[in-house]
LOSEMAR-20328 format. One record per atom (N, C-alpha, C): residue in three letters; x, y, z. Coordinates in steps of 0.001 Angstrom, whole numbers, padded with zeros to 6 digits, always signed. Atoms other than C-alpha are relative to their C-alpha. Layout:
% LOSEMAR-20328
alaXYZ;...
This chain:
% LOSEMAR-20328
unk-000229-000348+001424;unk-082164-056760+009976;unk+000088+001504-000154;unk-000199-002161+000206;unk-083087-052981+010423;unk+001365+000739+000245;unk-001287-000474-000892;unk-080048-052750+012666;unk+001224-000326-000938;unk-001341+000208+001133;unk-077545-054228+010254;unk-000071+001182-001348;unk+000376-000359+000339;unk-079111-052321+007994;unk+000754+001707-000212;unk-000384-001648-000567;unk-078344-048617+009578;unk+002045-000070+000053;unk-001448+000085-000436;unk-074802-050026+010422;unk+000889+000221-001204;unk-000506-000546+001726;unk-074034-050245+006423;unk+000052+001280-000110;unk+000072-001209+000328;unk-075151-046987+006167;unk+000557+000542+000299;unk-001539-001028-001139;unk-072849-045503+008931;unk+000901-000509-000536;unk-001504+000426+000293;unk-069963-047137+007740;unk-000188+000941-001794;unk+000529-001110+001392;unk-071333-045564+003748;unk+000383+001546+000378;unk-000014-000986-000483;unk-071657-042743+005383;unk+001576+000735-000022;unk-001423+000361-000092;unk-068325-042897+006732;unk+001135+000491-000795;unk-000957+000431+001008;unk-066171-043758+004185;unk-000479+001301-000875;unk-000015-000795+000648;unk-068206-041134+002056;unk+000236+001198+000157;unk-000462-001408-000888;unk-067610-037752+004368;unk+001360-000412+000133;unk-001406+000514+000074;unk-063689-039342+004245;unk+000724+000949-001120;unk-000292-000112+001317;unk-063396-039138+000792;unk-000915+001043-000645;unk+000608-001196-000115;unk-065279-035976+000697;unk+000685+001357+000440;unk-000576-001291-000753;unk-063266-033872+003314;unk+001738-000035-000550;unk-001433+000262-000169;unk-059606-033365+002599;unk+000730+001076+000494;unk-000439-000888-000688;unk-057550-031196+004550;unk+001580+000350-000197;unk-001230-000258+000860;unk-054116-029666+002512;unk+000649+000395+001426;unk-000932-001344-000917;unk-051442-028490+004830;unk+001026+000565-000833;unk-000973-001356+000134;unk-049244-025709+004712;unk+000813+000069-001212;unk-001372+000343+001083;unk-046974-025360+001454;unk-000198-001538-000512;unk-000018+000730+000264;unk-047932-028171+000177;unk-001645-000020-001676;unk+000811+000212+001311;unk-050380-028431-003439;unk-000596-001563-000501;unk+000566+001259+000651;unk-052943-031278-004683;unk-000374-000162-001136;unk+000695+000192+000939;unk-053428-032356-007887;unk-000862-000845+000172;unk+001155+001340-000113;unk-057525-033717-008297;unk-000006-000191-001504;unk+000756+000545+000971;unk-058513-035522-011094;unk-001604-000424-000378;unk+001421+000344-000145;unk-061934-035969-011810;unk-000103-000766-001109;unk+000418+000576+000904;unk-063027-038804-013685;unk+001227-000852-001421;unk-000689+000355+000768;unk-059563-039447-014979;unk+001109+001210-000880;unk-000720-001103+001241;unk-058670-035889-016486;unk+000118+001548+001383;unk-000277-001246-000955;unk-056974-032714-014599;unk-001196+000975+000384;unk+001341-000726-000398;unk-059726-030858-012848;unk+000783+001191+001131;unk-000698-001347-001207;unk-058113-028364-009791;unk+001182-000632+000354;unk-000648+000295-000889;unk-055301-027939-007604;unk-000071+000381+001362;unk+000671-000785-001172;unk-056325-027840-004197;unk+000780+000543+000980;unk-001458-001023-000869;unk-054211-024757-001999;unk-000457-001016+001999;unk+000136+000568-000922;unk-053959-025568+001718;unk-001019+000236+000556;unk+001141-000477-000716;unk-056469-025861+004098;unk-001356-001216-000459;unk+000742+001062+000366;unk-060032-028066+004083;unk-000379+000587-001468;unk+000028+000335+001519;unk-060914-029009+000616;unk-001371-000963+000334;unk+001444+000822+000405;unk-064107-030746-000677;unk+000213-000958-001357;unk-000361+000910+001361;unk-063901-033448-003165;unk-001043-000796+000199;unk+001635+001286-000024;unk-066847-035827-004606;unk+000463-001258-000105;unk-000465+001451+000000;unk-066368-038941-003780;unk-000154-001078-001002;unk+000160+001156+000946;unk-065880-041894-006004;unk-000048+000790-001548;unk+000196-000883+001083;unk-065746-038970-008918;unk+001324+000634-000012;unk-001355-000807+000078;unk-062563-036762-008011;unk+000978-000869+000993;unk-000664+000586-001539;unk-060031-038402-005913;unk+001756+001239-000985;unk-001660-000755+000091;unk-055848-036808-005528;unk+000618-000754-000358;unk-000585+000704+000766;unk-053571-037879-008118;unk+001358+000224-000021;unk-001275-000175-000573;unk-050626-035974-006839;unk+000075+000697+001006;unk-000173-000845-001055;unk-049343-034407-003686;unk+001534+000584-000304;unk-001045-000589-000116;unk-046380-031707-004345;unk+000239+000835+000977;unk-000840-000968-001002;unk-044265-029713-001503;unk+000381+001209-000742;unk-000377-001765+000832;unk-043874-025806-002801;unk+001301+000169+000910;unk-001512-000408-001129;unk-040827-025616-000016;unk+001302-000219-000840;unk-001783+000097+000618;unk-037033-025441-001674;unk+000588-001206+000829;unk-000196+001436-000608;unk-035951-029013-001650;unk+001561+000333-000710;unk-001481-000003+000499;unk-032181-029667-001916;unk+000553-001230-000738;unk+000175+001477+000758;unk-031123-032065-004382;unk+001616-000463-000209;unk-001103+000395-000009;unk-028008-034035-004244;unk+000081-000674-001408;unk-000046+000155+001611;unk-026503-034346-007794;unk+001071-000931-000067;unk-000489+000981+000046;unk-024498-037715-008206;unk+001531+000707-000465;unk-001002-000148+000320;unk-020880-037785-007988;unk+000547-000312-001792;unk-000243+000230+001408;unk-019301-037707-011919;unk+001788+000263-000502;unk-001351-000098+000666;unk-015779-037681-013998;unk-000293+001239-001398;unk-000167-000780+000947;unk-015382-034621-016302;unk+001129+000578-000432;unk-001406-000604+000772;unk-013029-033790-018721;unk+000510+001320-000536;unk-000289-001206-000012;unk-011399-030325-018469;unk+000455+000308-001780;unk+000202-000144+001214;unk-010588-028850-021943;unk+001793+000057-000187;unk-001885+000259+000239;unk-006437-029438-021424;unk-000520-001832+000272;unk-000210+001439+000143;unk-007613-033000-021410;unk+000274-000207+001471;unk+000004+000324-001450;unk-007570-033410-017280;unk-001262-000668+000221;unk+001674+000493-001012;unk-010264-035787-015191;unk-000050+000375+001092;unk+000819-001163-000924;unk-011974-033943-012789;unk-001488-000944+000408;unk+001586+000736-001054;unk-014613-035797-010128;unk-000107+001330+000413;unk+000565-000769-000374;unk-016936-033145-009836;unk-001269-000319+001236;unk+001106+000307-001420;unk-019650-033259-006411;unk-000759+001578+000075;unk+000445-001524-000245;unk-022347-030468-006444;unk-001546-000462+000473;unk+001382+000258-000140;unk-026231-030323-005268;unk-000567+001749-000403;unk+000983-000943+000835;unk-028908-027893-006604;unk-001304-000329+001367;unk+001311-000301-000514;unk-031854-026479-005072;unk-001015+000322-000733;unk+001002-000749+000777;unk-035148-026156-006841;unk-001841-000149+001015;unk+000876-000722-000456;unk-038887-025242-005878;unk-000922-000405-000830;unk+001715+000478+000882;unk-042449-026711-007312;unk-000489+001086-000016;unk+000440-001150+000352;unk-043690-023783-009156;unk-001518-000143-000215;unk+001684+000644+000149;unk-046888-025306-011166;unk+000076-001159+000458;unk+000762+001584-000474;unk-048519-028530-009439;unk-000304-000597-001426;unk+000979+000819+001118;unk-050325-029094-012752;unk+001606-000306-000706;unk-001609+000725+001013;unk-046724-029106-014863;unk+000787-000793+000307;unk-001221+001466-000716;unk-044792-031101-012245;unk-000863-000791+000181;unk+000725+001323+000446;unk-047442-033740-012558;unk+000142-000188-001396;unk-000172+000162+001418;unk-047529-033702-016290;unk+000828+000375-000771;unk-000862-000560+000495;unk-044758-031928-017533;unk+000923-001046-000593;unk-001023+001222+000054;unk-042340-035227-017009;unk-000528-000948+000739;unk+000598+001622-000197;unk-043123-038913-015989;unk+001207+000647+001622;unk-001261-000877-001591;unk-039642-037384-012813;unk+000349+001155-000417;unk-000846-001320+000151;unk-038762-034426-012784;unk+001227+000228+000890;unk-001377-000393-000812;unk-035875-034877-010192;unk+001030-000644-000648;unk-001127-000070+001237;unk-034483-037247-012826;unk+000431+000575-000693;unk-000359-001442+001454;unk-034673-034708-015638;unk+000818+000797+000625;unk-000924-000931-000592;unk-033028-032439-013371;unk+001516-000320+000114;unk-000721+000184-000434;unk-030662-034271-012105;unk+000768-000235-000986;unk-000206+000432+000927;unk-029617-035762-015426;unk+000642+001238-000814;unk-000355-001355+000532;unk-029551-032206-017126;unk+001094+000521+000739;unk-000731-001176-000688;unk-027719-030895-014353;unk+001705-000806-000455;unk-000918+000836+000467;unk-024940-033551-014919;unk+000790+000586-001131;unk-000181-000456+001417;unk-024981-033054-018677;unk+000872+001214-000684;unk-000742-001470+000037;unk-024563-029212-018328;unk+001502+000248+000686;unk-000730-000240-000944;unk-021920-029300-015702;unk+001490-000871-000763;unk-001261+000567+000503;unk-019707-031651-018053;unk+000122+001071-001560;unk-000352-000755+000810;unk-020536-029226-021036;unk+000672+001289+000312;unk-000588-000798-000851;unk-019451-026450-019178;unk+001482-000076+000714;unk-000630+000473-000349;unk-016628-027738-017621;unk+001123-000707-001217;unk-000564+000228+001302;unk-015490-029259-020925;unk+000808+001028-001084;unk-000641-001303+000462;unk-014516-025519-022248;unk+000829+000408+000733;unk-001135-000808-000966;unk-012649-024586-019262;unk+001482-000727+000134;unk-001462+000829-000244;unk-008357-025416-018623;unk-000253-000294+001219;unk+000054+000542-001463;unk-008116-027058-015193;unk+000184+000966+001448;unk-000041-001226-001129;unk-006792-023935-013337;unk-000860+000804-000002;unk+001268-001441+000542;unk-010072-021873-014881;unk-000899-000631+001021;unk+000666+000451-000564;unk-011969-024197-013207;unk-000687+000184+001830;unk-000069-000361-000611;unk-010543-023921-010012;unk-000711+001920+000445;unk+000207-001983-000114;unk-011177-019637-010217;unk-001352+000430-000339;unk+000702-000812+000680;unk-014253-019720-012216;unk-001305-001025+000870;unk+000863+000810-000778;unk-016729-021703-009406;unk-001039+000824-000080;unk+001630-000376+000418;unk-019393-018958-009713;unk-000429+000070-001180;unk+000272+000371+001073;unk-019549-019244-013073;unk-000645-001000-000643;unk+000455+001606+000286;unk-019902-022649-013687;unk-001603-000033+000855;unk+001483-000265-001008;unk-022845-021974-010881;unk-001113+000026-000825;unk+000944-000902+000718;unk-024662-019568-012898;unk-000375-000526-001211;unk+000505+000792+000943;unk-024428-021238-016037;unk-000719-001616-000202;unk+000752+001439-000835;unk-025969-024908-014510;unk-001541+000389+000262;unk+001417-000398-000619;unk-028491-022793-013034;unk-000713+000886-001249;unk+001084-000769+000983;unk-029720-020767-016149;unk-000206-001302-000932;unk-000098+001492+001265;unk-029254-024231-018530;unk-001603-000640+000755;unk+001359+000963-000837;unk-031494-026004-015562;unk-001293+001072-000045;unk+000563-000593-000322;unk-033635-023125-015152;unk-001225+000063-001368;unk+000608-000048+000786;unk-034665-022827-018580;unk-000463-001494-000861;unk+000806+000802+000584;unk-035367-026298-019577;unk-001127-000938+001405;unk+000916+000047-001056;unk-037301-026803-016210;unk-001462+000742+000114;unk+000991-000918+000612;unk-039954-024278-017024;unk-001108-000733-000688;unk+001491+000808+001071;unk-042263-027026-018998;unk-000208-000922+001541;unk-000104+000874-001079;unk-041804-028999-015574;unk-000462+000562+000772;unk+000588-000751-001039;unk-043281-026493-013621;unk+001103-000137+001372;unk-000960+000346-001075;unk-039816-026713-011224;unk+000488+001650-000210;unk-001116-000905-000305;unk-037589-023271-010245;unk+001183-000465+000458;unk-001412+000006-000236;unk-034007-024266-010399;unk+000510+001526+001194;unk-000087-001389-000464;unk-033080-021613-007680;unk+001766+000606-000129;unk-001400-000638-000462;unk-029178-022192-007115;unk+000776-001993-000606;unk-000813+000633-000045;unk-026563-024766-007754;unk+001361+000063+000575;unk-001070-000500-000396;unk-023495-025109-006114;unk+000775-001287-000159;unk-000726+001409+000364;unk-020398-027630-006724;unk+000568+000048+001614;unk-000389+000566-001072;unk-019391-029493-003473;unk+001622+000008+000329;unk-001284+001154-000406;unk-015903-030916-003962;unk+000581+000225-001765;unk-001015+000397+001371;unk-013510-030716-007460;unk+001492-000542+000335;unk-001449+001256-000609;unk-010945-033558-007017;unk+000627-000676-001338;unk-001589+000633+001206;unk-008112-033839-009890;unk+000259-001076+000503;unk-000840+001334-000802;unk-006134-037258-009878;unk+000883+000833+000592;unk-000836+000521-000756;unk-003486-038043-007727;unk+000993+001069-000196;unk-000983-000586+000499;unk-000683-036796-009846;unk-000192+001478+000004;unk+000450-001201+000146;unk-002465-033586-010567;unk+000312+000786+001225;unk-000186-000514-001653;unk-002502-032605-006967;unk+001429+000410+000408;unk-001320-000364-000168;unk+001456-033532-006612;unk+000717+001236-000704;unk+000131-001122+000872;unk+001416-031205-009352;unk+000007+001441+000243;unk+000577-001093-000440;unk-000441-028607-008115;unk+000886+000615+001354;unk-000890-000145-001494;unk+001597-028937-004542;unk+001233+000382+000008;unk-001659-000617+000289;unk+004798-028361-006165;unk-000076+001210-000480;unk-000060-000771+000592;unk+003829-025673-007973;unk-000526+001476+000817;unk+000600-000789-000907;unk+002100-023915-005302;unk+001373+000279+000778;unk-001440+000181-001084;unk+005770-024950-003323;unk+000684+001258-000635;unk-000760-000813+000969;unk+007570-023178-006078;unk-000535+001466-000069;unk-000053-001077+000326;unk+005855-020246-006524;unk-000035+001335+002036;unk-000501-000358-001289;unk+005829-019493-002660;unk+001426+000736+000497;unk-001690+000571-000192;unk+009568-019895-002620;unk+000062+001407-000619;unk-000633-001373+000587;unk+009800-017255-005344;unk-000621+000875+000485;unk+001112-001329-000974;unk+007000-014839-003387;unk+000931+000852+001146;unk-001187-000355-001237;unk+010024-014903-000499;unk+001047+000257-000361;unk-000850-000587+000345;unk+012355-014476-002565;unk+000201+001420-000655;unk+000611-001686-000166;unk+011105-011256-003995;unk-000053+000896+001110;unk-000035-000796-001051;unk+010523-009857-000992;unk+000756-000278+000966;unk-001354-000493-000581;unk+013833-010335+000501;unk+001035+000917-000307;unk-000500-000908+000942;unk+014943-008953-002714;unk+000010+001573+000478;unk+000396-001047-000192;unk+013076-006039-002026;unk+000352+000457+001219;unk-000299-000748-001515;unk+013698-005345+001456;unk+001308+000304-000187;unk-001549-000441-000059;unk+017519-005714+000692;unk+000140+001176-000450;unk-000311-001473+000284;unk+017226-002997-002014;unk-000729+001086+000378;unk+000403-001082-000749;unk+014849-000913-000124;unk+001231+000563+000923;unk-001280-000189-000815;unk+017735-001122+002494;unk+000957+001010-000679;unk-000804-000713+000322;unk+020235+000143+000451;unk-000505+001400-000486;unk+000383-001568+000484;unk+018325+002863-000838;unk+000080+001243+001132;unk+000136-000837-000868;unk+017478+003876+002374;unk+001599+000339+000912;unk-001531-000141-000547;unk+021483+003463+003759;unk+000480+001644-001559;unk+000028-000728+000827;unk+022108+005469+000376;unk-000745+001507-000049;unk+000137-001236-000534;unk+019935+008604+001058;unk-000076+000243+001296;unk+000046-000224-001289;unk+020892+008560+004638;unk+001333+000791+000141;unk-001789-000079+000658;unk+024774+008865+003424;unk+000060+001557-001129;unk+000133-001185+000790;unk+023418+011549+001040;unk-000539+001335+000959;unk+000723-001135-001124;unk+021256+013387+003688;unk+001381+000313+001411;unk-000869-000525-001104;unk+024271+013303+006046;unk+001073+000901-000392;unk-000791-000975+000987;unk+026707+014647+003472;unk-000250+001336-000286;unk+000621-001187+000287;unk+024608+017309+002325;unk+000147+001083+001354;unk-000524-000893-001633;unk+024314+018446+006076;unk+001261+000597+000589;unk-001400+000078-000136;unk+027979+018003+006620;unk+000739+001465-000989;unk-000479-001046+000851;unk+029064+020241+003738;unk-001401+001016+000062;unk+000363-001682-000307;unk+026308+022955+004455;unk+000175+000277+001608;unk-000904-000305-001157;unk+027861+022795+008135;unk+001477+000662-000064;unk-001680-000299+000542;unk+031404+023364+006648;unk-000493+001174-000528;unk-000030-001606+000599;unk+030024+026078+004492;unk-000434+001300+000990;unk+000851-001258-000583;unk+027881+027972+006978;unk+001465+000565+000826;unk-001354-000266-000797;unk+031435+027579+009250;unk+000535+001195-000236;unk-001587-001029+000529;unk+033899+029024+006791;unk-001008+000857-000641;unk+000410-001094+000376;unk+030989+031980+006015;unk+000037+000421+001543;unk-000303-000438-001286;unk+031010+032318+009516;unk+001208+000578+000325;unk-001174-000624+000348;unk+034594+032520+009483;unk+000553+001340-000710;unk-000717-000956+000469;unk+035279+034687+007152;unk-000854+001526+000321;unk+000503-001456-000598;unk+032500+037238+008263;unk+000877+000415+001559;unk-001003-000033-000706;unk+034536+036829+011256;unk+001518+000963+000096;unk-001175-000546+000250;unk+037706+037751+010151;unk-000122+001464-000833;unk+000683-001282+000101;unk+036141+040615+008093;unk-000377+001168+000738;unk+000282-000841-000587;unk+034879+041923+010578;unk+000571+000500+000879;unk-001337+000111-000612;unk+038166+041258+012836;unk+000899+001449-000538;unk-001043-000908+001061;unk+039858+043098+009563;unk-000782+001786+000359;unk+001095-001633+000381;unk+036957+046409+009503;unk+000629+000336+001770;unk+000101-000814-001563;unk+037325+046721+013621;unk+001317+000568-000055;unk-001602-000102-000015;unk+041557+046631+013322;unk+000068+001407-000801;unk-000428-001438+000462;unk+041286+049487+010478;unk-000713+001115+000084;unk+000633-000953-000075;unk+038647+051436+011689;unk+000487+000720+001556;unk-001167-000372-001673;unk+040790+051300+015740;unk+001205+001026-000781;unk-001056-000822+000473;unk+043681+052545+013339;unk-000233+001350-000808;unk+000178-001216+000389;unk+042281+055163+011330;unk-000489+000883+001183;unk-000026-000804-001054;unk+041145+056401+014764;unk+001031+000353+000789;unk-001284-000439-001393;unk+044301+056122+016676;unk+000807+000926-000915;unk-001255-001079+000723;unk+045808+058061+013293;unk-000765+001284+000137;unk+000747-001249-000234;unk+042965+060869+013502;unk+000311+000370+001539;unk-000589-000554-000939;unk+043634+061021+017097;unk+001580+000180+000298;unk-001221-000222+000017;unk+047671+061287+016793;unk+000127+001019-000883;unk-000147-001745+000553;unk+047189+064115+013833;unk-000665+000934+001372;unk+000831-000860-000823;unk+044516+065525+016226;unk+001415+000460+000916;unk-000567-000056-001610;unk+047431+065726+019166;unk+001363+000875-000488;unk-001666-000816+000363;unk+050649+066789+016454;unk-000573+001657+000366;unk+001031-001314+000257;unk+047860+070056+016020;unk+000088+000883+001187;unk+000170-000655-001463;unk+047369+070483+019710;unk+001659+000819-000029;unk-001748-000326-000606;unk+050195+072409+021595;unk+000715-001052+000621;unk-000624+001348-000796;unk+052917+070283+022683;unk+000272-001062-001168;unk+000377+000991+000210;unk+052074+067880+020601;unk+001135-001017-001261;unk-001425+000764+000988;unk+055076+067682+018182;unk+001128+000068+000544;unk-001304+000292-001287;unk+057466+067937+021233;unk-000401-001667+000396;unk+000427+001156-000440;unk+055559+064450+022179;unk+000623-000917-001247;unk-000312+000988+001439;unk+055952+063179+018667;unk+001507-000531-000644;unk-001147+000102-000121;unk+059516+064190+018748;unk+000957-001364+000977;unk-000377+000895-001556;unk+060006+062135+022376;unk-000466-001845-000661;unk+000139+001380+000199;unk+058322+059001+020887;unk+000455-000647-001201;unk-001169+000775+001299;unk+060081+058717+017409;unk+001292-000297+000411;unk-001071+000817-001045;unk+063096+058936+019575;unk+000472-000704+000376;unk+000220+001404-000887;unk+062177+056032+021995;unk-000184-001285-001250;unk+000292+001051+000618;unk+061469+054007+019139;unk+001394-000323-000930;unk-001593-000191+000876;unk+064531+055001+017166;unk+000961-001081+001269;unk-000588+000186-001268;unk+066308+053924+020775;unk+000081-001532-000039;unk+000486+001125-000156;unk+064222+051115+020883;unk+000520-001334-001172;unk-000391+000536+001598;unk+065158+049809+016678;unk+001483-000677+000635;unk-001752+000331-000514;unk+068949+049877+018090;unk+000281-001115+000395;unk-000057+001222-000936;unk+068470+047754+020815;unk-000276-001425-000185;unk-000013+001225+000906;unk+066560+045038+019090;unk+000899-000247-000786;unk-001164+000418+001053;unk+069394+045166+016194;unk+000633-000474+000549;unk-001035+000222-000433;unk+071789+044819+018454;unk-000019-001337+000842;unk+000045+001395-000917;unk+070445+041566+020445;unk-000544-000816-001067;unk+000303+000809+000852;unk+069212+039944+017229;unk+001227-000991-000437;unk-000744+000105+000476;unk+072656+040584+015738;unk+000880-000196+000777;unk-001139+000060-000712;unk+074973+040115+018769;unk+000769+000910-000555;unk-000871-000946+000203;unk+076514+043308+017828;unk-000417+001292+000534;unk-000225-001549-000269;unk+076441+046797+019495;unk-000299+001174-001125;unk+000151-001598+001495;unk+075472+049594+016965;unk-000529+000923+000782;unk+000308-001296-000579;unk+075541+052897+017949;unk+000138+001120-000775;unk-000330-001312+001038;unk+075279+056427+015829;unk+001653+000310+000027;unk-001338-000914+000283;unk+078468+058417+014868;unk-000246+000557+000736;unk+000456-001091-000736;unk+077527+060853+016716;unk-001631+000401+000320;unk+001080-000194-000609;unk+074540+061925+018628;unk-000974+001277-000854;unk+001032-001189+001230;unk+073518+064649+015866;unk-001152-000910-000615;unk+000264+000945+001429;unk+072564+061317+013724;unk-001934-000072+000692;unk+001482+000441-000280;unk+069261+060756+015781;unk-000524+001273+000014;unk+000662-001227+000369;unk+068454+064363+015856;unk-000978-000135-001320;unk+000265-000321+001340;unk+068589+064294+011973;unk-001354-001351-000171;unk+000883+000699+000393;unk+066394+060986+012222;unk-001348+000441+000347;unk+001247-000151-000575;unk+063822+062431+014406;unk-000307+000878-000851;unk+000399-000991+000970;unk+063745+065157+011994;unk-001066-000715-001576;unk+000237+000833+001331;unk+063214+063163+008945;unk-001497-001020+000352;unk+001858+000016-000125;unk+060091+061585+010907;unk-000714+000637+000057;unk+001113-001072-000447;unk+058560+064399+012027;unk-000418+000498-001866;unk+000151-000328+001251;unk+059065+065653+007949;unk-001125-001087-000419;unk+000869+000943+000352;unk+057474+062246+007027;unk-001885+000366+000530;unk+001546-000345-000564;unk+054407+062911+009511;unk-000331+001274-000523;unk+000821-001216+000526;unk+053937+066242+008171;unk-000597-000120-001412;unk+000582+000198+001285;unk+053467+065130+004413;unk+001532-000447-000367;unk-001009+000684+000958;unk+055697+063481+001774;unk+001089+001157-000394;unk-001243-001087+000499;unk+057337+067010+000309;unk+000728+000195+000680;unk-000948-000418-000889;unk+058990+067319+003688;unk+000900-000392+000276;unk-000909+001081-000130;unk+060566+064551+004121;unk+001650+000090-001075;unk-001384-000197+001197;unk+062944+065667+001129;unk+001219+000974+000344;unk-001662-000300+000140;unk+065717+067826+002654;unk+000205-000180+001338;unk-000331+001502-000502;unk+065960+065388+005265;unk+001573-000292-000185;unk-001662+000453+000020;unk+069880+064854+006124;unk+000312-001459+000425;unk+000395+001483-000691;unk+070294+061257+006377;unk+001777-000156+000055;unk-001199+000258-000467;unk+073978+060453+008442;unk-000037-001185-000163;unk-000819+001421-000208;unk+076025+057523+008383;unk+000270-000396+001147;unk+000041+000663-000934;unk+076045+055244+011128;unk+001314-001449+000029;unk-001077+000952+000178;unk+079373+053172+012372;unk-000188-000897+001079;unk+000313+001433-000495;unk+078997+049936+013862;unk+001552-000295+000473;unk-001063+000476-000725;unk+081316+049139+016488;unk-000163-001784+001002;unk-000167+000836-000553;unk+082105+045885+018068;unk+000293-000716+000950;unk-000855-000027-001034;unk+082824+044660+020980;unk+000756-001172+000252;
């Protein structure tokens, strides 16, 4: 009897150091109750609880849980249906509020998140939709964020999965995407062509330009050329005439002058006479005297030249 006795007791025992010790792990929060009514929340690690007086009435995870938000049909604000697919992340803030706050709180969430995501979505045209994905984000997540707050939950993030227009929409979308492609290439063939010509066009201008200041530099070339052709020719001749006065001056020198008006006189004849197939010869041999005279007068100055006997000359034939 004693022995049965002790054995109750150990098993009492037992059962009461059980329900006595409790041992939280890591990230994880207990709501106790004592007696029926919120009393602590116990952090991790061993814990003490009175038995048959406090027992744990909830166990929440503090870790960022990811929550998959039910596929749905929403109606864009051009009147389009739109299957939207998104999940949300949120975070057990208070233990005591996400026990009491809501009977679920991943319903409420999930439900809200829904709700928002078709009000939201309901303002936008179908192509906004497409463009405006962090938007729609942000506003899900401040909507959830702030009626989560009595729930003791942190909405942290939302994100949409998947936005899938009908059928038609798509063909839609595929043509229009086709189409505006088409014209993207056609522009910029555009453009390259008339880049082209522009660039054929000041190439035609830049060669021209070159061309005619080649021609000009030429014919300035030229004509300094010939200028300077012209200055050498009358500056040789005003020397060969300063040296031929210089030589009438010398002695001699109008016996020389005499001898080569002469030869040239001589010379006049001879050409006439093979130009003209005719023979011409003075009257008489005085006649070139009087001519050589009449040069030498000339070379001395103009007044001299005036009593100057100028003979007649007869042209014979043969």
């Amino acid at each position: 009897m004693g022995l049965e006795l002790a054995i109750v007791i150990l098993v009492v025992a037992v059962i009461f150091i059980v329900r006595m010790l409790k041992i939280v792990p890591q990230q994880h929060a207990w709501v106790v109750e004592r007696l029926g009514k919120y009393d602590r929340t116990l952090a991790p690690g061993l814990q003490f609880l009175v038995p048959f007086v406090d027992r744990v009435a909830y166990r929440h995870s503090l870790k960022e849980v990811p929550l998959d938000v039910p596929s749905q049909v929403c109606i864009t604000k051009d009147n389009t249906q739109l299957q939207v697919d998104g999940i949300l992340y949120y975070q057990v803030t208070d233990p005591m509020r996400a026990s009491y706050g809501s009977s679920n709180y991943i319903v409420a969430i999930t439900q809200l998140a829904q709700t928002t995501l078709r009000s939201v979505i309901g303002k936008m045209e179908l192509d906004k939709t497409f463009e405006e994905r962090d938007a729609i984000n942000a506003t899900v997540v401040a909507a959830l964020d702030e009626a989560a707050l009595n729930w003791g939950v942190k909405v942290l993030r939302y994100e949409i999965k998947d936005l899938t227009p009908p059928a038609e929409i798509l063909r839609s979308m595929q043509a229009q995407i086709t189409a505006e492609r088409e014209k993207r290439a056609l522009i910029a063939a555009s453009e390259g062509k008339r880049q082209e010509q522009i660039n054929l066009a000041e190439g035609q201008r830049a060669a021209f330009i070159a061309k005619s200041e080649g021609e000009r530099q030429s014919e300035i070339n030229l004509a300094q050329g010939e200028a300077a052709a012209i200055l050498a020719v009358a500056e040789a001749t005003a020397e060969a005439l300063r040296k031929v006065a210089a030589a009438i001056q010398s002695p001699g020198g109008e016996a020389a002058v005499q001898l080569k008006v002469a030869e040239k006189a001589v010379d006049a004849y001879a050409n006439l006479a093979r130009v003209n197939n005719t023979m011409i010869v003075p009257g008489n041999m005085t006649e070139v005297a009087t001519m050589i005279a009449s040069a030498m007068a000339l070379m001395r100055g103009p007044g001299a030249a005036g009593g100057a006997a100028k003979a007649p000359t007869t042209a014979a034939h043969p």
